[in-house]
C-alpha positions as MATLAB code, in Angstrom:
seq = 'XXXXXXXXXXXXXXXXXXXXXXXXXXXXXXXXXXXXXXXXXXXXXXXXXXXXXXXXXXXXXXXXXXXXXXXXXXXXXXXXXXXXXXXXXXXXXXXXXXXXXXXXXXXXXXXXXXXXXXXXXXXXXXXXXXXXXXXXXXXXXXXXXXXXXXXXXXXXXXXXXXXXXXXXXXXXXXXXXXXXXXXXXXXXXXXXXXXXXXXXXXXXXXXXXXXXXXXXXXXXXXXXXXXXXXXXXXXXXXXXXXXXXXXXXXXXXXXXXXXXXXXXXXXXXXXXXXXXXXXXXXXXXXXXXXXXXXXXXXXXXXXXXXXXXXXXXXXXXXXXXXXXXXXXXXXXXXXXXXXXXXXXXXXXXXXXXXXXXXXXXXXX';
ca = [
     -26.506  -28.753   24.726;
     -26.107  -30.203   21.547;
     -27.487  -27.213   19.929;
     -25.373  -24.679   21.136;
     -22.022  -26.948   20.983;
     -22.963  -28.390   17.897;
     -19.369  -28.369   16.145;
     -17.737  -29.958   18.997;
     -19.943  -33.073   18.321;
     -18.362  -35.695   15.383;
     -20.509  -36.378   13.002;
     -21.924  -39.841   13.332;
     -21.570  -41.546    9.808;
     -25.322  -41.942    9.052;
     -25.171  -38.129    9.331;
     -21.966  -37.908    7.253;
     -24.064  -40.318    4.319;
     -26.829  -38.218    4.554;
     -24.433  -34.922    3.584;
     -23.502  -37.485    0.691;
     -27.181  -36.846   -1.106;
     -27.312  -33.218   -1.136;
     -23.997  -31.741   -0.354;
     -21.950  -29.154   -2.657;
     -18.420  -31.263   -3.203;
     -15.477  -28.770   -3.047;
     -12.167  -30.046   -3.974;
      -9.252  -28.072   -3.327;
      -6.217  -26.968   -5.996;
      -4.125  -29.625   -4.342;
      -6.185  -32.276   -5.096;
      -7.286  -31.182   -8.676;
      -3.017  -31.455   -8.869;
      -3.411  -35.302   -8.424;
      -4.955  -35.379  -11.788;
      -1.554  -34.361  -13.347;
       1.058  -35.727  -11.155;
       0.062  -39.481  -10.733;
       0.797  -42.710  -13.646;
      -1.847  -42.849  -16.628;
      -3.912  -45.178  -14.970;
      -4.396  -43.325  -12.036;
      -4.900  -39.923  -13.781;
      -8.035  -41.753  -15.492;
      -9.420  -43.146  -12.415;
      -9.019  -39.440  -11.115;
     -10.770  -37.676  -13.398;
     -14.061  -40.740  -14.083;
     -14.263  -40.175  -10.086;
     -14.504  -36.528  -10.697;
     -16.872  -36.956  -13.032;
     -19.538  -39.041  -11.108;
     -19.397  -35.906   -8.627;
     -19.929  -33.347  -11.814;
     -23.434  -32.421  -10.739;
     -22.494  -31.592   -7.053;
     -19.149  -30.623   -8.082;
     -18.155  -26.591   -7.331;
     -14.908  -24.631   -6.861;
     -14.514  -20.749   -5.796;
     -12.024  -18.834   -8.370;
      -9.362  -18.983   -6.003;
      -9.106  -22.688   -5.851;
      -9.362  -22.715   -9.633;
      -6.327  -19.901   -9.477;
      -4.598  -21.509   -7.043;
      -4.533  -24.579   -9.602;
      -3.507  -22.790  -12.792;
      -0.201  -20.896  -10.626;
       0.497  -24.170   -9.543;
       0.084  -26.878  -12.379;
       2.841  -25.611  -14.307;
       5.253  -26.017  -11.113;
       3.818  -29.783  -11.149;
       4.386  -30.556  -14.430;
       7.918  -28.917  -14.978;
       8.827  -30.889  -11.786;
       8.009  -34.085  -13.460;
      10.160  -32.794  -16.242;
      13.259  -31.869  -14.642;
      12.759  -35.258  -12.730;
      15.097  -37.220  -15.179;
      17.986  -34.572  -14.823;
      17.919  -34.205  -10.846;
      18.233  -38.300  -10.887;
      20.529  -38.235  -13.172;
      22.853  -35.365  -11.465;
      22.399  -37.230   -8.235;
      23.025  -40.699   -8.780;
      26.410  -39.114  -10.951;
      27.507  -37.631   -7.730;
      26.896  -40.659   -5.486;
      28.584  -42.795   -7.705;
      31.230  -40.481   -8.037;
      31.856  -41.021   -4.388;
      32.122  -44.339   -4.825;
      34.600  -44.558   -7.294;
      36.709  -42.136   -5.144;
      36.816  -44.954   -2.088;
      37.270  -47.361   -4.684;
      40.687  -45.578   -6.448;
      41.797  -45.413   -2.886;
      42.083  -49.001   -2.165;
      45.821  -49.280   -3.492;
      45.486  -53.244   -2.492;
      42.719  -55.766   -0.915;
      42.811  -59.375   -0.828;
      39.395  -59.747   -2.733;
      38.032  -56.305   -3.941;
      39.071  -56.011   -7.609;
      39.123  -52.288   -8.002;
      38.718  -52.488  -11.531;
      36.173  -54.860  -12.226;
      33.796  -52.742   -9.303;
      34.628  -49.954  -11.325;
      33.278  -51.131  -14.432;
      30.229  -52.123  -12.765;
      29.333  -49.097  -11.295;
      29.768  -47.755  -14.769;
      27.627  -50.181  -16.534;
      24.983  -49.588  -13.884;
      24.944  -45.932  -14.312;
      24.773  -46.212  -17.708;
      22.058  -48.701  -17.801;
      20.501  -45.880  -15.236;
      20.830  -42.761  -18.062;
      19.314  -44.722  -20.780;
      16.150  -45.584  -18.926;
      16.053  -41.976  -17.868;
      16.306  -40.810  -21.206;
      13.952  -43.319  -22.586;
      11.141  -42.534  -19.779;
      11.595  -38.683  -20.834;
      11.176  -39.275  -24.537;
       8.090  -41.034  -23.784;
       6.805  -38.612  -20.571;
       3.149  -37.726  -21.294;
       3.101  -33.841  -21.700;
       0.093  -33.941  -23.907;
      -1.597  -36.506  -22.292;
      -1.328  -34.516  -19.579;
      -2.957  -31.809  -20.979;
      -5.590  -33.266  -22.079;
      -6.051  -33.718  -18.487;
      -6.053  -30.255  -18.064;
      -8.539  -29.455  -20.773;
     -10.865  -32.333  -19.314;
     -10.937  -30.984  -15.866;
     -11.734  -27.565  -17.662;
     -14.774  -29.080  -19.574;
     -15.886  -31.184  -15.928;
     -15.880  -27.788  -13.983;
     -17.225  -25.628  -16.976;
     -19.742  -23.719  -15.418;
     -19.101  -24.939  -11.753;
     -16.864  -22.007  -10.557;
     -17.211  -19.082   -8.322;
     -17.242  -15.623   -9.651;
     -13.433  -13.452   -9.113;
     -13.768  -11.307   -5.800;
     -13.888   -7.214   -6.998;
     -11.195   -4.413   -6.070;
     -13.192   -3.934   -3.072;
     -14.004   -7.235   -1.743;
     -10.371   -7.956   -1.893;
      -9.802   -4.822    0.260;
     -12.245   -5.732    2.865;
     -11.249   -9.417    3.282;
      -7.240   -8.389    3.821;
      -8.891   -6.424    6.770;
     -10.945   -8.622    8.079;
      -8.301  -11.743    7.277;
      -6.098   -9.715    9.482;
      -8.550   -9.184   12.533;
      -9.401  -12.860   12.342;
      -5.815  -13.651   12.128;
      -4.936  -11.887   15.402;
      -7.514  -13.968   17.306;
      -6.907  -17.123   15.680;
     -10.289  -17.618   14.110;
     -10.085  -20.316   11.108;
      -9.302  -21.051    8.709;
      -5.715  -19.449    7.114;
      -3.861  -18.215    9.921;
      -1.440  -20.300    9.603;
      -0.650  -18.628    6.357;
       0.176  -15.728    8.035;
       3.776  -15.880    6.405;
       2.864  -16.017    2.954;
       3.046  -12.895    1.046;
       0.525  -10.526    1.572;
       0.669   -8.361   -1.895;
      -1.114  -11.020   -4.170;
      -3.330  -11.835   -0.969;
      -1.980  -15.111   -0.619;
      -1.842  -15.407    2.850;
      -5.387  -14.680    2.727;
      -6.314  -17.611   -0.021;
      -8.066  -20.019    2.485;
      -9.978  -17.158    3.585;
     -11.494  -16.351    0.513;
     -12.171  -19.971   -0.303;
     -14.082  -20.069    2.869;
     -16.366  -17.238    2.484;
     -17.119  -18.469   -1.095;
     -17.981  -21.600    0.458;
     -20.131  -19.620    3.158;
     -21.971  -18.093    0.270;
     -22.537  -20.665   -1.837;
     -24.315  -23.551    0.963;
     -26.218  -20.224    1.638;
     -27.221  -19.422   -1.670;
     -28.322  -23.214   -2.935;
     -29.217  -24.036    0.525;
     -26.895  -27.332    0.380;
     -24.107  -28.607    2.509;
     -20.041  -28.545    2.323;
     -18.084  -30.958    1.675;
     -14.442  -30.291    1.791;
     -11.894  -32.624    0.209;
      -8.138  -30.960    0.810;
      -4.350  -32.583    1.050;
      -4.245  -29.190    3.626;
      -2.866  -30.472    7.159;
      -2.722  -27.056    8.526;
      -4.782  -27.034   12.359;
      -6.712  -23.896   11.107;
      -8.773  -26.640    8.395;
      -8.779  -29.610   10.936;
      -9.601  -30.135   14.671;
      -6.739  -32.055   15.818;
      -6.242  -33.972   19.302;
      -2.952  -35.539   20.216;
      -1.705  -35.641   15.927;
      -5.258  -37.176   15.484;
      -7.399  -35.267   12.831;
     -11.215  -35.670   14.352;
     -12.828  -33.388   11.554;
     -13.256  -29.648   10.860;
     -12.388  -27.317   13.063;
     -15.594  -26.854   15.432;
     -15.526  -22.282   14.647;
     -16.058  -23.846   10.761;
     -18.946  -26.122   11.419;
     -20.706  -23.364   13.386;
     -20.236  -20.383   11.370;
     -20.994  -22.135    8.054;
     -24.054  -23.602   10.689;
     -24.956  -19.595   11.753;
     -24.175  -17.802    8.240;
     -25.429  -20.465    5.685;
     -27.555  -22.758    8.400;
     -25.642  -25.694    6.334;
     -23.543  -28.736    7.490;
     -19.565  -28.341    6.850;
     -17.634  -31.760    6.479;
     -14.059  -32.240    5.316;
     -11.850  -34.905    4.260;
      -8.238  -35.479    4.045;
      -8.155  -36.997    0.072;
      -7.265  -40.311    0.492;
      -9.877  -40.613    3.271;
     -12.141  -39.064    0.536;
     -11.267  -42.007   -1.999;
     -12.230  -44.620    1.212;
     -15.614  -43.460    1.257;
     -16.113  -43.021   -2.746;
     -15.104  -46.297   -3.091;
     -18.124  -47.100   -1.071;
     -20.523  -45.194   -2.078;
     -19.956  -45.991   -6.238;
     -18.844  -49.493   -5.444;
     -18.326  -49.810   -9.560;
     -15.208  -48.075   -8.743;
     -13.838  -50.043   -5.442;
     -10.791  -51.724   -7.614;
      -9.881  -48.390   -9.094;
     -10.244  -46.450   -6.121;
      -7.485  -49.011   -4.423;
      -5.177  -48.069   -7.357;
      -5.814  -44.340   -7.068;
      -4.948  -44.683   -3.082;
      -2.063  -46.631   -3.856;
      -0.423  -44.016   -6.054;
      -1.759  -40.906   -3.666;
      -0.537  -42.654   -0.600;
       3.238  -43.386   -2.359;
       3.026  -39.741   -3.186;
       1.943  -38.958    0.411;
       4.911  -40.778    1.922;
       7.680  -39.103   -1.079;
       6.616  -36.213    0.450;
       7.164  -36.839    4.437;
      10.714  -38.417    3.402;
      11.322  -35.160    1.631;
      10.346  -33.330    4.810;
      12.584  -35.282    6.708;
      15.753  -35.004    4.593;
      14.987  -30.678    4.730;
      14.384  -31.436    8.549;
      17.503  -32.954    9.010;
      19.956  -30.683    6.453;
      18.065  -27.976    8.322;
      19.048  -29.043   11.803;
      22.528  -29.356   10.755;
      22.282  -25.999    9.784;
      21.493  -24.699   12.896;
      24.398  -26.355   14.788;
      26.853  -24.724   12.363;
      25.062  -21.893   12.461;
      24.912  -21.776   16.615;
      28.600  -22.609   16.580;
      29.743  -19.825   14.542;
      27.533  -17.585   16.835;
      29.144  -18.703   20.113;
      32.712  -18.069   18.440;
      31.886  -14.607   17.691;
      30.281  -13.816   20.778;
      33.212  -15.085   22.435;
      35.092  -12.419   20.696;
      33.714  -10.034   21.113;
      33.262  -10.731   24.499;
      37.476  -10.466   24.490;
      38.060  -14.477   24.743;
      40.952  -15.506   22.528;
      39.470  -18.877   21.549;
      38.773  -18.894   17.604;
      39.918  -15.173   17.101;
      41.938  -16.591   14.343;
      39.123  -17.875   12.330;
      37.332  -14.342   11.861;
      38.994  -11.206   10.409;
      37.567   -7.932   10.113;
      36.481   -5.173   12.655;
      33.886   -5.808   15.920;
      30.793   -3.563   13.636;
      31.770   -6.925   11.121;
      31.255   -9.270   13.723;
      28.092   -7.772   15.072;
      26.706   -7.279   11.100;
      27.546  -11.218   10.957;
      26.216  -11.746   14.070;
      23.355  -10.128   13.131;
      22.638  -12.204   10.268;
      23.090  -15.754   12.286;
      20.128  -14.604   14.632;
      17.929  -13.754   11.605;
      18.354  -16.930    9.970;
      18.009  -19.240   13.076;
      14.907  -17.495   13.514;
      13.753  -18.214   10.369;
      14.728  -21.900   10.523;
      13.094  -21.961   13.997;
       9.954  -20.816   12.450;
      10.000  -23.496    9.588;
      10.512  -26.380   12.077;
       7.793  -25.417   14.328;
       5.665  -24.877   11.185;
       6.904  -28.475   10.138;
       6.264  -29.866   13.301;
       2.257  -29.009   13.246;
       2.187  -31.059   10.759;
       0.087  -34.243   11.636;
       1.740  -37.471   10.266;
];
């Protein structure tokens, strides 16, 4: 039974060890990003991790294309950083000093002394901005760049032809009908560049490349998505059974994946040399990790208050035009207005719909 279920069966981890000694390590753009995003220390411990895996170490072009479109988003982030703090702390201190020029009297609050410390900490908050972004690390990190180039020199997969393309944007969408993994949940990407179609392609390198060296998969990927990972109850089990068997029946390899920070766990054990820098490394990925859910949340929640203005505003018009009086007043123009605006309500609550239930297969 084993046999013919075989991806529906964990891997035990004497198996998983044994993929350890011969297996092709793929990591994905997102995690090749680490090396650019974290503190100096951590972008070194990166990189000598990367390293130790140079002789199993392989990416298709589109991961290594997928990198390059995004590093520059990465790094001009980091850069903008000290102006979006800036900007924001001005405007919640600004607030501040509004409730504070409203208190005409109170027994103990001097108004002027709380002013001047809210100014003094602002300040103080400017000039370490301005100090960290004289000293942020813009060729550093690109030395980073040019030392992942010289680790992966000669350990990436050729650039799909005209016609390759052509045939995997209709197969991609045959799969993606049925569900079959991985990238259908991509399906909303843009399809001119073939983007919704980049998992795809990484996958079928991945296909032919355990086939062609006759080695195993590893996968190491910050991708959450249910078409990568088979999921029960928000748990992440391992790969998605379809991958394990077709990589099994195409390739007759093993397929394995890992979530990076579990990746780091199991590095740290297997090059025990590097257990203390590992920790570090997790440290910064897993603060990164959780900067990201919080960010999720805050869109989650301006998103959801979105929706109840938005519903609102739909309900008044539709009692309009439906000939109630209540909140005629607060809409002018004629009914083909109304309908054009109401229109426009639906299209954007489905699209916020569609966001949140994307949002909401997210795992953790």
């Amino acid at each position: 039974m084993r046999d013919k279920y075989s991806g529906w069966f964990p891997k035990a981890p004497a198996e998983i060890a044994g993929l350890w000694e011969r297996a092709i390590f793929v990591p994905d753009a997102n995690v090749l990003l680490h090396c650019l995003r974290h503190p100096a220390s951590v972008r070194e411990e990166l990189l000598r991790l990367i390293a130790l895996l140079k002789e199993s170490l392989w990416i298709p072009y589109q991961i290594g294309l997928e990198f390059h479109r995004n590093r520059l988003e990465v790094e001009l982030a980091a850069q903008d950083a000290y102006d979006t703090l800036i900007g924001d702390f001005d405007a919640v201190f600004e607030k501040a000093r509004d409730r504070l020029r409203q208190l005409r009297a109170h027994p103990t609050i001097s108004v002027e002394r709380e002013l001047s410390a809210l100014e003094m900490f602002l300040q103080d908050f400017r000039t370490r901005m301005e100090s960290a972004r004289e000293q942020h690390p813009s060729q550093d990190i690109e030395k980073a760049v040019q030392r992942l180039t010289e680790l992966l020199n000669d350990r990436v997969g050729e650039k799909w032809k005209p016609e390759q393309l052509a045939a995997i944007r209709k197969e991609g969408e045959e799969r993606y009908a049925k569900k079959i993994p991985p990238g259908y949940k991509d399906t909303k990407k843009d399809s001119t560049d073939l983007g919704k179609y980049g998992d795809l392609i990484i996958w079928k390198d991945m296909i032919a490349k355990a086939s062609a060296e006759r080695r195993p998969v590893i996968f190491i990927t910050d991708d959450v998505k249910e078409d990568w990972w088979w999921i029960n109850r928000g748990r992440k089990i391992g790969p998605r059974p379809e991958l394990v068997e077709e990589l099994r029946a195409e390739a007759g390899q093993e397929f394995h994946i890992y979530e990076f920070g579990q990746f780091l766990r199991f590095a740290a054990e297997r090059f025990p040399a590097m257990q203390e820098s590992v920790a570090k490394v997790q440290e910064s990925v897993l603060a990164d990790e959780q900067a990201r859910q919080r960010l999720q949340s805050a869109q989650a929640l301006e998103a959801d208050r979105k929706v109840c203005r938005l519903e609102d505003e739909r309900d008044q018009i539709i009692a309009i035009l439906s000939g109630a009086p209540s909140g005629a007043a607060a809409y002018s123009g004629d009914r083909g207005s109304l309908r054009a605006r109401l229109e426009e309500i639906n299209g954007e609550l489905a699209q916020l719909s569609e966001l949140s239930s994307d949002a909401g297969r997210l795992p953790g």
